[in-house]
LOLO-826789 format. One record per residue (C-alpha): chain; x, y, z; residue in three letters. Coordinates in steps of 0.2 Angstrom, whole numbers. Example, Ala and Ser with C-alpha at 12.3 -4.5 7.8 and 13.67 -1.06 7.14 Angstrom:
# residues 2
@cadena = A&east = 62&north = -22&up = 39&residuo = ALA;
@cadena = A&east = 68&north = -5&up = 36&residuo = SER;
***
This chain:
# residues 371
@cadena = A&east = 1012&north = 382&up = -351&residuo = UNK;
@cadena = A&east = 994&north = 385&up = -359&residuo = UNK;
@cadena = A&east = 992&north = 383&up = -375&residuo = UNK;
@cadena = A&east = 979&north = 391&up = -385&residuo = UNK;
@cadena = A&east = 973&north = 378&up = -400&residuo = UNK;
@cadena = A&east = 956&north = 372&up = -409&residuo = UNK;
@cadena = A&east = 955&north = 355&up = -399&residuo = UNK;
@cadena = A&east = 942&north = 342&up = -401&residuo = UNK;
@cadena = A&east = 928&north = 340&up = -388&residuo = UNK;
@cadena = A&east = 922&north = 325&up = -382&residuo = UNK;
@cadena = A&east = 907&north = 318&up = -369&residuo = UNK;
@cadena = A&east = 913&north = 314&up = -355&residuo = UNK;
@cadena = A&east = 904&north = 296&up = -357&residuo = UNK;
@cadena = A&east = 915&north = 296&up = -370&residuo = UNK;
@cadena = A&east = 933&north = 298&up = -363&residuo = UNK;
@cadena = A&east = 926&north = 286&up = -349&residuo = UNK;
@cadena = A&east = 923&north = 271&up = -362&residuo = UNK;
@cadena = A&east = 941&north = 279&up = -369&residuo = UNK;
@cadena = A&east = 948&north = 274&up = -353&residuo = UNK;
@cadena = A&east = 941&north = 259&up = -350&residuo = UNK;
@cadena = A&east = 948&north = 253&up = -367&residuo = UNK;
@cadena = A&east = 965&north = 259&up = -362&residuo = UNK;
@cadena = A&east = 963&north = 248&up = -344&residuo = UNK;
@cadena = A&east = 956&north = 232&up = -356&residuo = UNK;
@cadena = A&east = 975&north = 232&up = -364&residuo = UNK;
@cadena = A&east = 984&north = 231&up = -348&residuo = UNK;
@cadena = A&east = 981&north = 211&up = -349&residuo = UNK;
@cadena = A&east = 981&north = 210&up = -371&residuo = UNK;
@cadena = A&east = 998&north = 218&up = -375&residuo = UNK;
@cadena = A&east = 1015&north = 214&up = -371&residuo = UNK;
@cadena = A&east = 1020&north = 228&up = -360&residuo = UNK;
@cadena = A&east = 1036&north = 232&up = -356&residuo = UNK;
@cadena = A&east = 1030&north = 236&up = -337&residuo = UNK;
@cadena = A&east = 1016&north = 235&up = -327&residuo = UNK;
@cadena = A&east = 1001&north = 248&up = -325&residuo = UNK;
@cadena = A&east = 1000&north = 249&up = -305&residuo = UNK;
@cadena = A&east = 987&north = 265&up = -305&residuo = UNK;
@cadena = A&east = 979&north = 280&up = -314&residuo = UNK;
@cadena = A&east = 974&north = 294&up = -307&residuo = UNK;
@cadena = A&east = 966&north = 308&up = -318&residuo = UNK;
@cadena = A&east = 966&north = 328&up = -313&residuo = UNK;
@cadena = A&east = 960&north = 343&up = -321&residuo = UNK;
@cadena = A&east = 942&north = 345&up = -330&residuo = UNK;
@cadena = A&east = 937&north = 328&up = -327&residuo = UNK;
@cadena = A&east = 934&north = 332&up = -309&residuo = UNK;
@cadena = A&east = 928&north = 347&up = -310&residuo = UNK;
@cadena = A&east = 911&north = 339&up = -316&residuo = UNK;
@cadena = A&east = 913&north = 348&up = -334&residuo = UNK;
@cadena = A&east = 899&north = 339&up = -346&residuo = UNK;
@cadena = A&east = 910&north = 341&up = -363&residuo = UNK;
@cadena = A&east = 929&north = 341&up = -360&residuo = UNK;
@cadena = A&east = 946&north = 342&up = -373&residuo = UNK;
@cadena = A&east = 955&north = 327&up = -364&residuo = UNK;
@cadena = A&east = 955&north = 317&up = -347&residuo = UNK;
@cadena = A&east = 972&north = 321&up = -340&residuo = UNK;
@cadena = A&east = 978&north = 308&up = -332&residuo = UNK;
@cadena = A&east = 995&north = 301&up = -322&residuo = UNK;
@cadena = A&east = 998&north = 282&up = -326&residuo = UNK;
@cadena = A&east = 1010&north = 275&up = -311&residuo = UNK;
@cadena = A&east = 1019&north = 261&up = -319&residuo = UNK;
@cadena = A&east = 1033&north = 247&up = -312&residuo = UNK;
@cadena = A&east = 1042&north = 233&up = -319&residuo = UNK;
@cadena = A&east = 1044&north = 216&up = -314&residuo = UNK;
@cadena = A&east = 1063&north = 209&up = -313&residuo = UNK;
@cadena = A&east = 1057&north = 199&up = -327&residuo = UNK;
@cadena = A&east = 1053&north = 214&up = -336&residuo = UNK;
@cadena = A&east = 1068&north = 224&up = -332&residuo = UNK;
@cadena = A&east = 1079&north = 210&up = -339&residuo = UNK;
@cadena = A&east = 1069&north = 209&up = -356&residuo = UNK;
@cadena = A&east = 1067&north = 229&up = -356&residuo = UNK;
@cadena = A&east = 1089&north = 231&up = -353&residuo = UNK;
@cadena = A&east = 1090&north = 218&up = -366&residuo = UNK;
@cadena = A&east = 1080&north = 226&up = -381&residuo = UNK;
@cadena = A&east = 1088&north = 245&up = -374&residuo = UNK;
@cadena = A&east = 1105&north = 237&up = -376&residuo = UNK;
@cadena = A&east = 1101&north = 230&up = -395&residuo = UNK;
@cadena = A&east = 1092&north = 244&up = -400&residuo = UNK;
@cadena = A&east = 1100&north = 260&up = -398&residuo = UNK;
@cadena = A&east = 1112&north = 269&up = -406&residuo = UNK;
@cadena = A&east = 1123&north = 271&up = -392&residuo = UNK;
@cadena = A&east = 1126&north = 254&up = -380&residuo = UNK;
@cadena = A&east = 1129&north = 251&up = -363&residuo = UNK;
@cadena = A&east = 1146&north = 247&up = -369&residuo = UNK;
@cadena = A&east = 1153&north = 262&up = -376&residuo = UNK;
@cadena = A&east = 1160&north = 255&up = -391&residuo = UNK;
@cadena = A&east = 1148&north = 244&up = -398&residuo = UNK;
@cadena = A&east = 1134&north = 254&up = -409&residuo = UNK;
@cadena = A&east = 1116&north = 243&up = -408&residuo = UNK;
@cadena = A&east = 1108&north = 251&up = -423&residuo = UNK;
@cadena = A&east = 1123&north = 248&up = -434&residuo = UNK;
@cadena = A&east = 1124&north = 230&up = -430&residuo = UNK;
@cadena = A&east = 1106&north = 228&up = -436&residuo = UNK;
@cadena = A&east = 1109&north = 242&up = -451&residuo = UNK;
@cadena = A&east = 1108&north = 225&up = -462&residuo = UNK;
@cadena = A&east = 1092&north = 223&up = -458&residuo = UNK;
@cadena = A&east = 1085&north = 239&up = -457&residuo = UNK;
@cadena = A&east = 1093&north = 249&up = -471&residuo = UNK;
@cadena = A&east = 1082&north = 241&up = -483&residuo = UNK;
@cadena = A&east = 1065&north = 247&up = -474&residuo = UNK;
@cadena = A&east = 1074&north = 261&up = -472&residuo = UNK;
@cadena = A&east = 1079&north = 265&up = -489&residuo = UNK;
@cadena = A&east = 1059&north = 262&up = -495&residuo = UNK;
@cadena = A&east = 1053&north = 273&up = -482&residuo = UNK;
@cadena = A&east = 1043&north = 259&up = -473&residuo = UNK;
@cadena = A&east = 1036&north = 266&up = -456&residuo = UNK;
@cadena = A&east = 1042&north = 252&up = -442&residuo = UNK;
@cadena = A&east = 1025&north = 252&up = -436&residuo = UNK;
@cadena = A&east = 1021&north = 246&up = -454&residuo = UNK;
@cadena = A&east = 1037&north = 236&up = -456&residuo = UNK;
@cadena = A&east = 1035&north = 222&up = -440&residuo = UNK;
@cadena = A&east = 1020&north = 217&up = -450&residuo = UNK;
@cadena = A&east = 1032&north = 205&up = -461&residuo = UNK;
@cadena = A&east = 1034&north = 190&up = -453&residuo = UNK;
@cadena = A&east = 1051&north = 188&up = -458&residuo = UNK;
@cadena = A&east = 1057&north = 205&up = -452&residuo = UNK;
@cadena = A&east = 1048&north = 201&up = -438&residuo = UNK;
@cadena = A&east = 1056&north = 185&up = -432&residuo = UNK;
@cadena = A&east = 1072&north = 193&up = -437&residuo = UNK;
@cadena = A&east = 1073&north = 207&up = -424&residuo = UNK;
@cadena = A&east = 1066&north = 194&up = -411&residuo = UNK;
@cadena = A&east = 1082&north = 184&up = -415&residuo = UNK;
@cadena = A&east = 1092&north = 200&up = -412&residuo = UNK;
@cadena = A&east = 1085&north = 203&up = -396&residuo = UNK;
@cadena = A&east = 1074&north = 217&up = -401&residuo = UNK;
@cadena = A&east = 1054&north = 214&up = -397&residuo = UNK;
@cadena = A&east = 1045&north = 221&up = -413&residuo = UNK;
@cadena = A&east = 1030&north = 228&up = -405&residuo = UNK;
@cadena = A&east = 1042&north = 240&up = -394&residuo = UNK;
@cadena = A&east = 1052&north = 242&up = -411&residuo = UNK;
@cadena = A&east = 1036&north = 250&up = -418&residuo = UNK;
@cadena = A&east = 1033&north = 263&up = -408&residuo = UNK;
@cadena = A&east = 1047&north = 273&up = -415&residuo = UNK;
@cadena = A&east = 1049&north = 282&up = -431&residuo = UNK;
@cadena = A&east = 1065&north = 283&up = -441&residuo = UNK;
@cadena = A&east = 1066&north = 302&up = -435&residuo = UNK;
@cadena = A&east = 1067&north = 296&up = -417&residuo = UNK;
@cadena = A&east = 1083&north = 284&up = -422&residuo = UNK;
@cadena = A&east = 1091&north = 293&up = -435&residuo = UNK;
@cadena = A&east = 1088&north = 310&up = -435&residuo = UNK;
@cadena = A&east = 1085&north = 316&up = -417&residuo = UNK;
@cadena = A&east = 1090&north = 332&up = -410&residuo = UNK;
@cadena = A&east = 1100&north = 325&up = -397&residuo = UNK;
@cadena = A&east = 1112&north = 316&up = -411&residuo = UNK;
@cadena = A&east = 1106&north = 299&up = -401&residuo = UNK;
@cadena = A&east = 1095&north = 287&up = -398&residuo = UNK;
@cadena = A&east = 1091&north = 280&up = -382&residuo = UNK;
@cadena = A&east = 1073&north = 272&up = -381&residuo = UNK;
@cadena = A&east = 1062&north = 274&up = -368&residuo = UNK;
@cadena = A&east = 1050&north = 265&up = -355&residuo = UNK;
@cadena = A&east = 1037&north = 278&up = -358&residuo = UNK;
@cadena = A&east = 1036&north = 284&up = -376&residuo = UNK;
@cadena = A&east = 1032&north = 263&up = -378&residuo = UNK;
@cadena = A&east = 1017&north = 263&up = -365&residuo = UNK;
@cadena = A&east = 1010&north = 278&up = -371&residuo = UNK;
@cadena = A&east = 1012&north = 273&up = -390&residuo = UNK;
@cadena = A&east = 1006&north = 254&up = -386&residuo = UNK;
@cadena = A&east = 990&north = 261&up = -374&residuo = UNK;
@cadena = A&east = 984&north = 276&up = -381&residuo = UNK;
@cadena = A&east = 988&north = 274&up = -399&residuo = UNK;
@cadena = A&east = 971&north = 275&up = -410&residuo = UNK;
@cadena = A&east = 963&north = 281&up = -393&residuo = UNK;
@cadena = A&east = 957&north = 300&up = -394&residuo = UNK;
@cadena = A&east = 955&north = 313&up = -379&residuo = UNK;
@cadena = A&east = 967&north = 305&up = -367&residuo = UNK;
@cadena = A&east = 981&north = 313&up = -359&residuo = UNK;
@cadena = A&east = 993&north = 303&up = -349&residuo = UNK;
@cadena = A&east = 1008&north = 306&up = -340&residuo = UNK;
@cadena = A&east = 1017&north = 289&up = -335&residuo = UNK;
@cadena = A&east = 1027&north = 289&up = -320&residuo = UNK;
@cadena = A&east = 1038&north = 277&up = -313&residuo = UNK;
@cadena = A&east = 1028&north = 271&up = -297&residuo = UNK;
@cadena = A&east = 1039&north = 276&up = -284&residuo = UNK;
@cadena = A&east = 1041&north = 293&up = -291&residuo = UNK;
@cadena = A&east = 1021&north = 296&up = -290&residuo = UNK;
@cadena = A&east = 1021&north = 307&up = -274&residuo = UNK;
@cadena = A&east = 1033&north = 322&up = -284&residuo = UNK;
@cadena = A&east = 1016&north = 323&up = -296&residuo = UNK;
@cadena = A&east = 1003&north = 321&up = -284&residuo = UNK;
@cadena = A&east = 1010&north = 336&up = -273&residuo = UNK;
@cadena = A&east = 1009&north = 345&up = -291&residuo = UNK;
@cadena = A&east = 992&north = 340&up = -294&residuo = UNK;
@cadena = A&east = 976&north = 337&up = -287&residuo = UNK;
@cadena = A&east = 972&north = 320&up = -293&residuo = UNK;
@cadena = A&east = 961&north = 306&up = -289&residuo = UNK;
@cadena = A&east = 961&north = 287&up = -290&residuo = UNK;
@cadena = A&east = 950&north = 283&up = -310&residuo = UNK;
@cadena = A&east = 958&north = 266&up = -308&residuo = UNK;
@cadena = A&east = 968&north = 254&up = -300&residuo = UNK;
@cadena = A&east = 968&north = 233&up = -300&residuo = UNK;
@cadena = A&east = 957&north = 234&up = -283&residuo = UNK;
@cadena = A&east = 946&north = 247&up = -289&residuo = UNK;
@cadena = A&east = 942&north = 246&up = -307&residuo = UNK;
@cadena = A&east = 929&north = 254&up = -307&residuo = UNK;
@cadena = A&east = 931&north = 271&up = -316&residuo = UNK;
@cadena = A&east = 915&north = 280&up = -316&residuo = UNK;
@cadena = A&east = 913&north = 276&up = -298&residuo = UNK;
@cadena = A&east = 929&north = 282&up = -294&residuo = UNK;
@cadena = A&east = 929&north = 299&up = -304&residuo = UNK;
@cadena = A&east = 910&north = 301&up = -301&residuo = UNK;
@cadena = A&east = 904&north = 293&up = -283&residuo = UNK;
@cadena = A&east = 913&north = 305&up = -273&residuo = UNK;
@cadena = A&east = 905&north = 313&up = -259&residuo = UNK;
@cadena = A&east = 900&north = 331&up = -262&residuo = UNK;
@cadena = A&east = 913&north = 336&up = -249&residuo = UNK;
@cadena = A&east = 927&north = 328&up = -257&residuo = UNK;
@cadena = A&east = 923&north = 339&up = -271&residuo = UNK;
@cadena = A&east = 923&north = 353&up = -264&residuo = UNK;
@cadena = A&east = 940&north = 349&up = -254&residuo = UNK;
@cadena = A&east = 948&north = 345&up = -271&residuo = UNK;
@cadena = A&east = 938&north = 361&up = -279&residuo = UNK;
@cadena = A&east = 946&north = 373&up = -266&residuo = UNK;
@cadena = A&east = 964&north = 365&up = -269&residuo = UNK;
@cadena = A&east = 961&north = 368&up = -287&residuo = UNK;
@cadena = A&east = 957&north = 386&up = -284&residuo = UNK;
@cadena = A&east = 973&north = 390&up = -272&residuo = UNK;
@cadena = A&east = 983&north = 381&up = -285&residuo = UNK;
@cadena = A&east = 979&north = 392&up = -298&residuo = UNK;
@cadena = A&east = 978&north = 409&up = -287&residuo = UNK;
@cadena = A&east = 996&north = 406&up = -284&residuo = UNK;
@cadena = A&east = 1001&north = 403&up = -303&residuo = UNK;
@cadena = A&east = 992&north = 417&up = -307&residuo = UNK;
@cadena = A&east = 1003&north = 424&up = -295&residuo = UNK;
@cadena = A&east = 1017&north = 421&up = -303&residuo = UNK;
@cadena = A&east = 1012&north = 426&up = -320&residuo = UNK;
@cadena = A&east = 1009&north = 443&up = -313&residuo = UNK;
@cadena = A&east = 1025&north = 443&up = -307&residuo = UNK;
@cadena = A&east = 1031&north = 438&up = -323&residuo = UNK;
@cadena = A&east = 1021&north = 452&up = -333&residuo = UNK;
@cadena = A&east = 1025&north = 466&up = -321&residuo = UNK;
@cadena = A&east = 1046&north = 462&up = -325&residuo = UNK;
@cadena = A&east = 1042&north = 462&up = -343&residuo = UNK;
@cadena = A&east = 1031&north = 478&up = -344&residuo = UNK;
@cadena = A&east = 1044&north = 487&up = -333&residuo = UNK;
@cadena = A&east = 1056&north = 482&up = -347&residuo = UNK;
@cadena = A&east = 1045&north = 489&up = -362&residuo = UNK;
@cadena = A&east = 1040&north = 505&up = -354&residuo = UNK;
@cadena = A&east = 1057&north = 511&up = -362&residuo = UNK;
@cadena = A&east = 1052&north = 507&up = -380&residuo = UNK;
@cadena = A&east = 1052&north = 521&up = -395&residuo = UNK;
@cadena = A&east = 1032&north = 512&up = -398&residuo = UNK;
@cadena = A&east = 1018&north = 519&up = -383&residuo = UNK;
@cadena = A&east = 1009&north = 501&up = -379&residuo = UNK;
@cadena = A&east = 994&north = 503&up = -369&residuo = UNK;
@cadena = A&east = 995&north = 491&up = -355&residuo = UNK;
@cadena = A&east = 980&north = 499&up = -349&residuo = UNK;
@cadena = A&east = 969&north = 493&up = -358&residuo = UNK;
@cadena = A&east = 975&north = 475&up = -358&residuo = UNK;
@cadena = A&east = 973&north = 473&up = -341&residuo = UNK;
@cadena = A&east = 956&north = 480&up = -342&residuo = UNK;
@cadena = A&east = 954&north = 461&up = -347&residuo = UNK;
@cadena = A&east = 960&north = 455&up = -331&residuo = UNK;
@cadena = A&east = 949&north = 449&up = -316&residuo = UNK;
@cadena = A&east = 955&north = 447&up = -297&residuo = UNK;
@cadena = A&east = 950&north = 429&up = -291&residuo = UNK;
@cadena = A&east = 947&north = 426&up = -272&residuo = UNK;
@cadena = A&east = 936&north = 412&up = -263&residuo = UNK;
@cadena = A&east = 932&north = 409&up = -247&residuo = UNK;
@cadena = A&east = 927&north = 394&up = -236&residuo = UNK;
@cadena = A&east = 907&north = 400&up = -237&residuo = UNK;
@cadena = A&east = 905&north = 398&up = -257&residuo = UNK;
@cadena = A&east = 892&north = 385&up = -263&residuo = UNK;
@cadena = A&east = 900&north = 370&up = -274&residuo = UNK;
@cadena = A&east = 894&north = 378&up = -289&residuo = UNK;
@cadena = A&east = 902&north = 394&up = -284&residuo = UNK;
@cadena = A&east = 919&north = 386&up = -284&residuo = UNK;
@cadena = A&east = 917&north = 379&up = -302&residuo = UNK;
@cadena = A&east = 913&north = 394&up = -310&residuo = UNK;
@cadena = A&east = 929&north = 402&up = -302&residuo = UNK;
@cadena = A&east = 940&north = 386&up = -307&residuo = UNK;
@cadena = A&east = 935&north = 391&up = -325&residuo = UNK;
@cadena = A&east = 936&north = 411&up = -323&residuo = UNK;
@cadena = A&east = 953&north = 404&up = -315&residuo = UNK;
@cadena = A&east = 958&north = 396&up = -329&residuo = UNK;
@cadena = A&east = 955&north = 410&up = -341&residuo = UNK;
@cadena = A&east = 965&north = 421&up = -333&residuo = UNK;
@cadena = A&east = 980&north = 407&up = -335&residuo = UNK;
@cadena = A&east = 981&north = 405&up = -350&residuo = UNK;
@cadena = A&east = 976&north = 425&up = -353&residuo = UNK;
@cadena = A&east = 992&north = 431&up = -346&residuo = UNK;
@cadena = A&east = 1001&north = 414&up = -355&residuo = UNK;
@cadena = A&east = 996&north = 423&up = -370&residuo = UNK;
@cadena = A&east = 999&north = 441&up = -366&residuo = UNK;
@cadena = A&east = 1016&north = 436&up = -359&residuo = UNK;
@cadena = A&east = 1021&north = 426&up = -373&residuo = UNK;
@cadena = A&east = 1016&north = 440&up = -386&residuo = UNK;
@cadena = A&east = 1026&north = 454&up = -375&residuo = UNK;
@cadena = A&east = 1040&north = 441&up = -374&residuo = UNK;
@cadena = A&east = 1039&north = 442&up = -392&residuo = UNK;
@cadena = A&east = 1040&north = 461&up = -394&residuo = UNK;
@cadena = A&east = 1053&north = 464&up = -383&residuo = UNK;
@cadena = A&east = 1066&north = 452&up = -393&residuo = UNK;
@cadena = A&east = 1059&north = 461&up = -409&residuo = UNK;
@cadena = A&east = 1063&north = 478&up = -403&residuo = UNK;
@cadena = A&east = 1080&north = 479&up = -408&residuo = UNK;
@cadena = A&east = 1075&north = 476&up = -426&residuo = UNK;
@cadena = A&east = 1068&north = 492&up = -426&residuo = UNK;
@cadena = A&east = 1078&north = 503&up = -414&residuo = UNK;
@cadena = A&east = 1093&north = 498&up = -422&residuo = UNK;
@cadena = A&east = 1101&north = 505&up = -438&residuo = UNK;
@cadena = A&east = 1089&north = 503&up = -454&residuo = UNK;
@cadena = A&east = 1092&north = 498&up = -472&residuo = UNK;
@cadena = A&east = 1078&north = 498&up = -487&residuo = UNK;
@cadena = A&east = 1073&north = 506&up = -497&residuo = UNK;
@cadena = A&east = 1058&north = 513&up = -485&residuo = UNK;
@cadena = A&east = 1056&north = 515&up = -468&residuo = UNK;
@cadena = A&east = 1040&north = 509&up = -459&residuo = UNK;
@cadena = A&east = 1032&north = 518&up = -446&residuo = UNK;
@cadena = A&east = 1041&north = 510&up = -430&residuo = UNK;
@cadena = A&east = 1022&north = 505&up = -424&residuo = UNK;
@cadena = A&east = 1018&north = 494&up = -438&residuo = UNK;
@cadena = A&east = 1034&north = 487&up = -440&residuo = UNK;
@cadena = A&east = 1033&north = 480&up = -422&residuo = UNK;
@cadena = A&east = 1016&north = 473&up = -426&residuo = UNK;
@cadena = A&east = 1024&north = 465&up = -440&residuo = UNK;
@cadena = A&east = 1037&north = 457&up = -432&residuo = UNK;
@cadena = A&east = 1027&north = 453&up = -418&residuo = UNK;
@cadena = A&east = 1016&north = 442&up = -429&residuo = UNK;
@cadena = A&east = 1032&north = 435&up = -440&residuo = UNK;
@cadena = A&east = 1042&north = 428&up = -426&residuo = UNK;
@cadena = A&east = 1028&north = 423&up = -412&residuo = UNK;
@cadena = A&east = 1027&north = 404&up = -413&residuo = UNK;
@cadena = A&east = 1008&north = 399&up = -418&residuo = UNK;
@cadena = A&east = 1008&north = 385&up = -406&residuo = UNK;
@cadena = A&east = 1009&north = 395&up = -390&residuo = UNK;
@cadena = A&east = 997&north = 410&up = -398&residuo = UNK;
@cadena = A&east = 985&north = 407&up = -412&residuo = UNK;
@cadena = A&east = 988&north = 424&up = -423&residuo = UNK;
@cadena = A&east = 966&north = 427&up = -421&residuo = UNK;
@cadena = A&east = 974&north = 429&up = -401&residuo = UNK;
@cadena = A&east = 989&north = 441&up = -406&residuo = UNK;
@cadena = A&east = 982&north = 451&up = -417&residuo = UNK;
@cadena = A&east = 970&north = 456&up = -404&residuo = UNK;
@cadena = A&east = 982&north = 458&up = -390&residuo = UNK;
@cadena = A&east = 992&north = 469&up = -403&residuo = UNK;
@cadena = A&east = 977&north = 480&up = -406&residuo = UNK;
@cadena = A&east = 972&north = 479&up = -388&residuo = UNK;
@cadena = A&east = 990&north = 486&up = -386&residuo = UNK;
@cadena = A&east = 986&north = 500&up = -399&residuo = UNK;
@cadena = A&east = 998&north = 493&up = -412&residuo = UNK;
@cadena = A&east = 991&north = 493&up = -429&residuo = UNK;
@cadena = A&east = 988&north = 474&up = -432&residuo = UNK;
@cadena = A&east = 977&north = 478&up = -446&residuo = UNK;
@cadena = A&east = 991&north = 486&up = -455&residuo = UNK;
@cadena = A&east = 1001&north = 466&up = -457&residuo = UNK;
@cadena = A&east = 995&north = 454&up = -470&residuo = UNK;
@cadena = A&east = 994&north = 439&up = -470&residuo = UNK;
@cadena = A&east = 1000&north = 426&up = -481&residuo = UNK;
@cadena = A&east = 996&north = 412&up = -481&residuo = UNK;
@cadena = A&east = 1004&north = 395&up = -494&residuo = UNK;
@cadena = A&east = 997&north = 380&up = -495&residuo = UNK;
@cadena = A&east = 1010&north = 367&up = -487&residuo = UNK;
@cadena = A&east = 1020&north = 380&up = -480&residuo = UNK;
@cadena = A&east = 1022&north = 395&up = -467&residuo = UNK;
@cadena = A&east = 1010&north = 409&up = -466&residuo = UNK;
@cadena = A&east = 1019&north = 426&up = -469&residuo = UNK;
@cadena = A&east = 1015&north = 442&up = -464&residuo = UNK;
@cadena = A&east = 1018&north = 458&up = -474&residuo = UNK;
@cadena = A&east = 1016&north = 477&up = -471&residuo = UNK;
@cadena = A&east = 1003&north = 485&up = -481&residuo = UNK;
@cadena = A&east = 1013&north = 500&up = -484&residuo = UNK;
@cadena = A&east = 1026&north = 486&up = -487&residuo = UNK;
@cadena = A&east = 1017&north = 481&up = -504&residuo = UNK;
@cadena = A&east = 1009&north = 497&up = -510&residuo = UNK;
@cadena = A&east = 1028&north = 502&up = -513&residuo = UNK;
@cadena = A&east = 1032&north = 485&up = -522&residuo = UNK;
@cadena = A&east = 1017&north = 485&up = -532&residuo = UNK;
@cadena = A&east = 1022&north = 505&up = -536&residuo = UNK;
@cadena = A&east = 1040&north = 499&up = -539&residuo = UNK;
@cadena = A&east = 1034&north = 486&up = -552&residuo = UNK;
@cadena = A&east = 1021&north = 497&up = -562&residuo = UNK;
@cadena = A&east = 1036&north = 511&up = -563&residuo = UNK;
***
């Protein structure tokens, strides 16, 4: 899914060098498997000057050396073992508990030599230890904890490291994503060379890849339609009138032939985009008004009753989740809609939620308290 956030923006010279620090730890730090390739998609080869990230997919494989030391630090750390009846975590609770008990981050904790040494007498490597949080152990929505290959390379490569997106993949499972994604090879131990890789490619190869691009995102735009159309059908019944109209006055179709210049393609790569993570939004928004539409179709209790329209805009903006659609976003899909956005408040409290209040809502409080 597209997610619409306020992301930083980086040179692409930048991410390069950002990349290339990430390659210089593959031989400084004690990995628990080896980096075989990396091969970055999206933006980046879409010759785009200023970008958010590099997205990348990091193949990895391990060594049988590495397997047996990986096996051995997943068995002693872990809240649930191999064998069914031992538990890892409480057999090194002794250690543990009192970091634990002052809120010492692992990552800070391993810095004591002694607690250190400790866990390495345990077979438990420190430096893998620190890439999880006592959230991860012992309060983790799966009720266990089971560390993983990949939550180490990522916190171990790109921790401190900004605009860089990986994915790490076991090496043999590489094709799934490439089918997936149009990538290319930024690095590899026969050619390190990243700028060269990302940069030196012929003009054709960049339209070959350009045109893949475009037909990948013709046909999940596709989908999104499809996905739209079934939720519209399913809120022409509401009490409210939304204009749907309007919204897709917004909306562009997106063709391309073989004839288009190079430049041609990237500008509808972008236009492409747009219109992803547009119907993202607008779906995610309508999604939204359609589970709160019970809330006021149903029976009513209060002392006042809003006006159905902006009670539906007000729920609309309590109950969307903020990291799929900013509220500047839904506010203006609601008014686009012709629901009264401008009728909802917002509230916002330092350290906690925003909430949103009707208008009308606090007039009648404010008349109820001066009665």
């Amino acid at each position: 899914m597209l997610i619409s956030s306020q992301r930083a923006v980086f040179k692409r010279e930048t991410l390069f060098k950002n990349v290339s620090l990430v390659v210089a730890k593959l031989t400084q730090l004690d990995l628990p498997a080896t980096i075989t390739a990396i091969y970055a998609f999206g933006g980046v080869l879409r010759d785009k000057e200023r970008l958010h990230d590099v997205d990348a997919i990091c193949l990895y494989s391990q060594t049988p050396e590495q397997q047996q030391r990986w096996e051995r630090f997943r068995e002693n750390f872990s809240t649930v073992g191999f064998h069914r009846k031992r538990r890892p975590i409480d057999e090194l609770w002794d250690l543990l508990e009192p970091v634990y008990q002052q809120r010492v981050p692992l990552a800070k904790a391993i810095q004591d030599e002694k607690f250190s040494q400790a866990l390495v007498s345990r077979g438990v490597e420190p430096q893998w230890v620190a890439c999880f949080s006592w959230t991860d152990i012992l309060h983790n929505p799966l009720t266990f904890f089971f560390p993983y290959v990949e939550r180490v390379l990522e916190r171990m490569l790109l921790g401190g490291t900004k605009g860089l997106s990986f994915i790490f993949v076991p090496h043999d499972q590489g094709k799934l994503y490439f089918s997936k994604l149009n990538s290319v090879l930024a690095w590899s131990p026969e050619k390190p060379d990243i700028v060269a890789n990302l940069l030196g490619r012929t003009l054709e190869e960049k339209r070959e890849l350009l045109t893949r691009e475009l037909d990948m995102f013709c046909s999940l735009i596709c989908e999104l339609k499809t996905q739209y159309e079934e939720i519209k059908v399913s809120l022409r019944q509401a009490p409210v009138n939304l204009n749907f109209e309007a919204l897709e006055q917004f909306h562009t179709e997106i063709t391309h032939t073989a004839e288009e210049s190079y430049p041609e393609l990237l500008a509808k790569c972008e236009q492409a985009r747009s219109e992803l993570r547009r119907f993202n939004e607008e779906i995610g928004v309508l999604g939204t008004i359609k589970s709160v539409l019970p809330n006021i179709t149903g029976p009513r209790e209060g002392p006042i009753l809003a006006n159905p329209s902006e009670e539906l805009a007000w729920l609309t903006l309590q109950c969307q989740p903020k990291y799929e659609v900013k509220e500047k976003k839904i506010r203006e899909i609601l008014r686009t809609l012709a629901l009264p956005e401008d009728q909802v408040k917002s509230i916002k409290n330092r350290g906690s939620k925003t909430e949103y209040e009707l208008i009308s809502h606090m007039v009648w409080k404010r008349q109820q308290y001066l009665n």
